[in-house]
N, C-alpha and C positions, 0 to 999 in steps of 0.2 A: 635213364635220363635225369638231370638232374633239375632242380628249379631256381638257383641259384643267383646269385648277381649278374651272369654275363648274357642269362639269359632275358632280363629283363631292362638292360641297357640297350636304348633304338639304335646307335649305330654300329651297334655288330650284330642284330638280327632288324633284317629289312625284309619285308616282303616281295617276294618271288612274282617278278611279272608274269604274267598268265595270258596262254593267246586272247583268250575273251578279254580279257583285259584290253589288250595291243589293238582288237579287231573295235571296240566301242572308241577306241582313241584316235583310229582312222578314219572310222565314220565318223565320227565328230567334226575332226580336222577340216574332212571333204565338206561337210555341211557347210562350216562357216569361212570355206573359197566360194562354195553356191550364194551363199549369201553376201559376198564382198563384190559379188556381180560377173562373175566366170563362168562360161558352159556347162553347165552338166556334162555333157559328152565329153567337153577338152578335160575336163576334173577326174572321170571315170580312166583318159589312158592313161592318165599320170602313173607315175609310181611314189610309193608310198614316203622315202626322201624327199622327193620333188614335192610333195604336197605340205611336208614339215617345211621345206624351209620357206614355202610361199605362207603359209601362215605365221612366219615370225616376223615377215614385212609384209602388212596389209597394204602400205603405201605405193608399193612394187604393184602391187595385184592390180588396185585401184587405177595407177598408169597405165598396165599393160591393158585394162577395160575399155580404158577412155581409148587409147591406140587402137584396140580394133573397131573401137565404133566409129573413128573418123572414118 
């Protein structure tokens, strides 16, 4: 193996997502739906899509809160 220029250029080596990795990036995500004011329970059957794209619109979340509290 060499040590050469390509290997020390970032975008032709990236680091290898890792489950552990994936698995702290999901709890996190779930944490701050728990904190934007959403079930626990309705957050745990989510699946793991469903919980990325609701934390890239907290706004969404925050309606969908106030909706079921009326």
């Amino acid at each position: 193996m060499g040590t050469g220029r390509t290997l020390r250029k970032e975008s032709h080596v990236r680091p290898c997502k890792t489950p552990a990795g994936k698995a702290r990036k999901n709890k996190a995500q779930r944490a701050r739906l728990v904190k934007l004011g959403m079930a626990e329970a309705d957050v745990k059957s989510m699946g793991d899509d469903d919980v990325r794209i609701l934390v890239q619109r907290p706004t969404v979340v925050k309606k969908l809160v106030a909706k079921k509290a009326k």
